[in-house]
N, C-alpha and C positions, 0 to 999 in steps of 0.2 A: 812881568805881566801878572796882575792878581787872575785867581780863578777864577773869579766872576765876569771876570774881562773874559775872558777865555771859553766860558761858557756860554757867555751870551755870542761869542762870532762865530762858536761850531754850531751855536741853534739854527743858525741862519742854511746849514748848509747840511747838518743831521737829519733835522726832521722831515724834510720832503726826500729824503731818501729812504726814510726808515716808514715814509706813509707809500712811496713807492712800493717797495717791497713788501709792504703789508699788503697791500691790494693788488697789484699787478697777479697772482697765481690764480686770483678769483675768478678777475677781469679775463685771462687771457680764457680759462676753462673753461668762460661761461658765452664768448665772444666768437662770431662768425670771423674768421679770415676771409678777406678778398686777395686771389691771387696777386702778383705782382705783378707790374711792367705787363699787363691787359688794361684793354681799353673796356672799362664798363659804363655804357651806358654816355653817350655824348662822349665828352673829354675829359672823364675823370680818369685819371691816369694813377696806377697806386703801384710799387713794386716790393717783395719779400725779400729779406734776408736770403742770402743762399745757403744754403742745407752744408755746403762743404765751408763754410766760413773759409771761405780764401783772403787774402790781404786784398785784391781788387773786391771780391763779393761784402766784404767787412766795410771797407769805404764807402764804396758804392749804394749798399744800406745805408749805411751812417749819411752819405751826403742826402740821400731821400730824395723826394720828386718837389718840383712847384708847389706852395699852397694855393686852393682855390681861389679864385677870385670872391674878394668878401670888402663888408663894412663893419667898421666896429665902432659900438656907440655907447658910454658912458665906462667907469670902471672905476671901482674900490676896494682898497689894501688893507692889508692888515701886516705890519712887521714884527719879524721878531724881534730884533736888536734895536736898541734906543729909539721903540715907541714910545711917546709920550702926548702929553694932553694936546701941544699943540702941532702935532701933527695931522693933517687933514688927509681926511681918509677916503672923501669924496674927488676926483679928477676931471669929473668934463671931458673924457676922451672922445676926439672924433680924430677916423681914422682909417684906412684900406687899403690890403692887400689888391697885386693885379700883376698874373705872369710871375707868382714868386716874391716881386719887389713889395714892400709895404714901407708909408710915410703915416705920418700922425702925428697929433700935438694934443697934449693935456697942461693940466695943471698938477703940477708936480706935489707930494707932501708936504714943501714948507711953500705951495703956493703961489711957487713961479711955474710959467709959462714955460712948457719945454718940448722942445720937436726931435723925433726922430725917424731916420730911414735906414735901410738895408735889407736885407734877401731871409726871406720866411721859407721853410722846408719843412714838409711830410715828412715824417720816420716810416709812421705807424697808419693802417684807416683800418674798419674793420666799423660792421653793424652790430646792432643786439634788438632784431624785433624790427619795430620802426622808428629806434635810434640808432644814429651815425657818430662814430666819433674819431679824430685827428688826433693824433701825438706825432708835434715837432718841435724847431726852435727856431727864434730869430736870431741874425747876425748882422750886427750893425752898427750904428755911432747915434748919437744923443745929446743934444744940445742945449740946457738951462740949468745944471745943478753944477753950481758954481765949485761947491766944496770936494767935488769929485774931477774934475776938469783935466788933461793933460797938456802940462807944461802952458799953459796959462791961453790954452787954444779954446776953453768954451766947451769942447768936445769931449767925451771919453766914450768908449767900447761898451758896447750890450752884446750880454749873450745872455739871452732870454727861453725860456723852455715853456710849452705850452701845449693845451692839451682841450680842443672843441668837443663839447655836449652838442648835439641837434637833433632837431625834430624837425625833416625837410628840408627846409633853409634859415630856418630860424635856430639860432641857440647861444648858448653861454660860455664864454670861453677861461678858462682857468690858468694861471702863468705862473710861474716863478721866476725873481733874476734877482741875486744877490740873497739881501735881506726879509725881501716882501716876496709877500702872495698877494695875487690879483686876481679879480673874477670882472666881467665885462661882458655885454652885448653884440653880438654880431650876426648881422645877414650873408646870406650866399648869393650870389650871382650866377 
Protein backbone atom coordinates (compact mmCIF):
# COMPACT_ATOMS: atom_id res chain seq x y z
CA UNK A 1 0.00 0.00 0.00
CA UNK A 2 1.74 3.37 -1.17
CA UNK A 3 1.75 6.40 1.40
CA UNK A 4 -0.41 8.30 -0.36
CA UNK A 5 -2.92 5.61 -0.43
CA UNK A 6 -2.59 5.57 3.14
CA UNK A 7 -2.75 9.05 3.73
CA UNK A 8 -5.40 9.92 2.05
CA UNK A 9 -7.87 6.88 4.26
CA UNK A 10 -6.57 8.21 7.73
CA UNK A 11 -7.69 11.90 6.38
CA UNK A 12 -10.89 10.55 6.39
CA UNK A 13 -10.80 9.52 9.85
CA UNK A 14 -7.90 12.07 11.42
CA UNK A 15 -9.16 15.05 10.93
CA UNK A 16 -12.47 15.35 12.50
CA UNK A 17 -11.05 13.98 15.36
CA UNK A 18 -8.16 16.16 15.58
CA UNK A 19 -10.95 19.36 14.88
CA UNK A 20 -12.86 17.50 17.77
CA UNK A 21 -10.36 17.85 19.99
CA UNK A 22 -9.36 21.08 18.98
CA UNK A 23 -12.76 22.65 19.79
CA UNK A 24 -14.43 20.48 22.20
CA UNK A 25 -12.22 22.27 25.67
CA UNK A 26 -13.63 25.67 24.20
CA UNK A 27 -16.98 24.49 23.48
CA UNK A 28 -17.54 22.54 26.57
CA UNK A 29 -15.94 25.79 28.97
CA UNK A 30 -17.88 28.17 27.24
CA UNK A 31 -21.26 25.91 27.11
CA UNK A 32 -24.35 25.83 29.66
CA UNK A 33 -25.05 22.02 30.64
CA UNK A 34 -28.65 20.86 30.97
CA UNK A 35 -28.90 18.38 33.58
CA UNK A 36 -29.63 14.90 32.54
CA UNK A 37 -32.54 12.38 32.47
CA UNK A 38 -34.99 15.90 33.58
CA UNK A 39 -37.68 16.83 31.79
CA UNK A 40 -37.23 20.51 30.55
CA UNK A 41 -39.61 22.22 29.24
CA UNK A 42 -42.40 19.90 27.37
CA UNK A 43 -40.64 16.65 26.35
CA UNK A 44 -37.22 17.49 25.73
CA UNK A 45 -35.54 14.77 27.60
CA UNK A 46 -31.61 15.13 27.80
CA UNK A 47 -29.39 12.82 30.15
CA UNK A 48 -25.37 13.33 31.58
CA UNK A 49 -22.83 11.12 31.76
CA UNK A 50 -22.48 9.79 35.40
CA UNK A 51 -19.78 11.33 37.49
CA UNK A 52 -18.72 7.60 38.60
CA UNK A 53 -18.28 6.37 34.92
CA UNK A 54 -19.58 2.91 35.70
CA UNK A 55 -19.94 0.17 32.75
CA UNK A 56 -23.86 0.75 32.94
CA UNK A 57 -23.37 4.77 33.50
CA UNK A 58 -20.76 4.63 30.32
CA UNK A 59 -23.32 2.81 27.94
CA UNK A 60 -26.05 4.23 29.12
CA UNK A 61 -24.34 7.89 28.13
CA UNK A 62 -23.03 6.43 24.99
CA UNK A 63 -26.62 4.83 24.08
CA UNK A 64 -28.12 8.64 24.65
CA UNK A 65 -31.73 9.68 24.62
CA UNK A 66 -34.24 9.83 21.19
CA UNK A 67 -33.38 12.68 18.75
CA UNK A 68 -36.05 15.33 18.59
CA UNK A 69 -38.53 15.23 16.21
CA UNK A 70 -37.19 17.22 13.08
CA UNK A 71 -37.05 17.74 9.26
CA UNK A 72 -34.21 17.90 7.22
CA UNK A 73 -33.98 19.78 4.02
CA UNK A 74 -31.09 19.99 1.43
CA UNK A 75 -27.26 19.01 2.23
CA UNK A 76 -23.80 19.33 0.79
CA UNK A 77 -20.36 17.52 1.28
CA UNK A 78 -17.21 17.88 0.97
CA UNK A 79 -14.73 14.65 1.00
CA UNK A 80 -11.65 14.03 1.76
CA UNK A 81 -10.68 10.96 0.00
CA UNK A 82 -11.00 10.61 -3.77
CA UNK A 83 -12.93 13.81 -4.33
CA UNK A 84 -12.92 14.76 -7.53
CA UNK A 85 -14.41 16.99 -10.43
CA UNK A 86 -17.18 14.74 -10.88
CA UNK A 87 -18.41 14.35 -7.76
CA UNK A 88 -21.47 16.38 -6.86
CA UNK A 89 -21.61 18.05 -3.95
CA UNK A 90 -25.14 19.21 -4.01
CA UNK A 91 -27.90 16.18 -2.56
CA UNK A 92 -31.42 17.07 -2.62
CA UNK A 93 -31.84 15.68 0.87
CA UNK A 94 -35.51 15.50 2.13
CA UNK A 95 -35.77 13.80 5.27
CA UNK A 96 -37.04 13.33 9.34
CA UNK A 97 -36.43 12.13 12.34
CA UNK A 98 -39.70 11.12 14.76
CA UNK A 99 -39.36 9.11 18.11
CA UNK A 100 -35.49 8.52 17.54
CA UNK A 101 -36.20 6.71 14.10
CA UNK A 102 -35.14 8.76 11.00
CA UNK A 103 -35.72 7.70 6.97
CA UNK A 104 -34.45 9.91 4.00
CA UNK A 105 -33.54 9.98 0.56
CA UNK A 106 -30.93 12.20 -1.38
CA UNK A 107 -28.90 12.05 -4.16
CA UNK A 108 -25.97 10.45 -3.47
CA UNK A 109 -22.23 12.08 -4.89
CA UNK A 110 -22.10 9.99 -8.11
CA UNK A 111 -25.74 10.91 -8.49
CA UNK A 112 -27.89 8.20 -7.71
CA UNK A 113 -30.71 8.08 -5.69
CA UNK A 114 -30.28 6.67 -2.26
CA UNK A 115 -32.49 5.98 0.88
CA UNK A 116 -31.75 5.44 4.21
CA UNK A 117 -33.32 4.42 7.81
CA UNK A 118 -32.47 3.57 11.30
CA UNK A 119 -32.25 4.97 15.04
CA UNK A 120 -30.83 8.72 15.65
CA UNK A 121 -29.48 9.34 19.28
CA UNK A 122 -28.59 12.39 21.58
CA UNK A 123 -25.17 12.09 23.31
CA UNK A 124 -24.73 15.65 24.17
CA UNK A 125 -27.64 19.08 24.42
CA UNK A 126 -26.37 21.77 26.08
CA UNK A 127 -27.33 25.91 25.11
CA UNK A 128 -25.01 28.93 24.61
CA UNK A 129 -27.23 32.13 24.97
CA UNK A 130 -30.00 31.63 22.51
CA UNK A 131 -28.39 28.72 20.77
CA UNK A 132 -29.07 25.01 21.14
CA UNK A 133 -27.04 22.47 20.09
CA UNK A 134 -27.20 18.38 19.83
CA UNK A 135 -24.22 15.94 19.61
CA UNK A 136 -25.31 12.43 18.35
CA UNK A 137 -25.17 9.67 15.77
CA UNK A 138 -27.15 7.73 13.49
CA UNK A 139 -27.23 3.87 13.16
CA UNK A 140 -28.52 2.31 10.36
CA UNK A 141 -28.49 0.79 6.70
CA UNK A 142 -28.48 2.69 3.35
CA UNK A 143 -29.60 1.92 0.04
CA UNK A 144 -28.10 3.28 -3.51
CA UNK A 145 -24.16 3.20 -3.53
CA UNK A 146 -23.63 0.30 -5.45
CA UNK A 147 -19.75 0.09 -5.08
CA UNK A 148 -20.15 -0.22 -1.27
CA UNK A 149 -23.10 -2.84 -1.01
CA UNK A 150 -22.86 -5.96 1.17
CA UNK A 151 -22.82 -9.18 -0.53
CA UNK A 152 -24.60 -8.04 -3.52
CA UNK A 153 -27.75 -6.97 -1.16
CA UNK A 154 -28.02 -3.05 -2.22
CA UNK A 155 -27.47 -2.34 1.40
CA UNK A 156 -24.59 -1.55 3.61
CA UNK A 157 -24.31 -0.03 7.34
CA UNK A 158 -24.19 3.73 8.36
CA UNK A 159 -22.85 5.01 11.39
CA UNK A 160 -22.95 8.50 11.04
CA UNK A 161 -22.04 11.30 13.84
CA UNK A 162 -23.70 14.53 13.93
CA UNK A 163 -23.79 17.48 15.52
CA UNK A 164 -27.21 20.51 15.34
CA UNK A 165 -26.52 24.40 15.40
CA UNK A 166 -30.18 26.17 16.25
CA UNK A 167 -31.84 29.13 16.74
CA UNK A 168 -35.33 27.86 18.23
CA UNK A 169 -36.26 25.56 15.70
CA UNK A 170 -34.47 26.36 13.08
CA UNK A 171 -30.85 25.28 12.37
CA UNK A 172 -27.95 23.57 10.60
CA UNK A 173 -26.88 20.35 11.04
CA UNK A 174 -23.15 19.28 10.61
CA UNK A 175 -22.32 15.18 10.05
CA UNK A 176 -19.56 13.10 9.41
CA UNK A 177 -19.55 9.14 8.20
CA UNK A 178 -16.70 7.72 6.54
CA UNK A 179 -15.10 9.96 4.22
CA UNK A 180 -17.33 13.18 3.80
CA UNK A 181 -18.60 15.98 5.91
CA UNK A 182 -21.89 17.15 5.45
CA UNK A 183 -23.82 20.36 6.49
CA UNK A 184 -27.78 20.38 5.86
CA UNK A 185 -30.97 22.09 7.01
CA UNK A 186 -33.36 21.19 9.61
CA UNK A 187 -36.46 22.21 11.44
CA UNK A 188 -37.83 21.04 15.02
CA UNK A 189 -41.15 20.00 15.75
Amino acid sequence: MSVTILKNKLSGIIFPVLLFLTFFPFWKASSKEIPLNTVVEDSHIVSPIDENMSTDGFMHALWGQPSMDSAYLGMWSYHFVDDNEEYQSTHDLIGFTYKGVFLGTFENSRNDRTWGGGLQRDIYRTTWGILSTEIGYRLGVMYGYDKMELYDSGLFPLLQLYSDVRYKNLGIQFSWGGSALTAGFLIRF
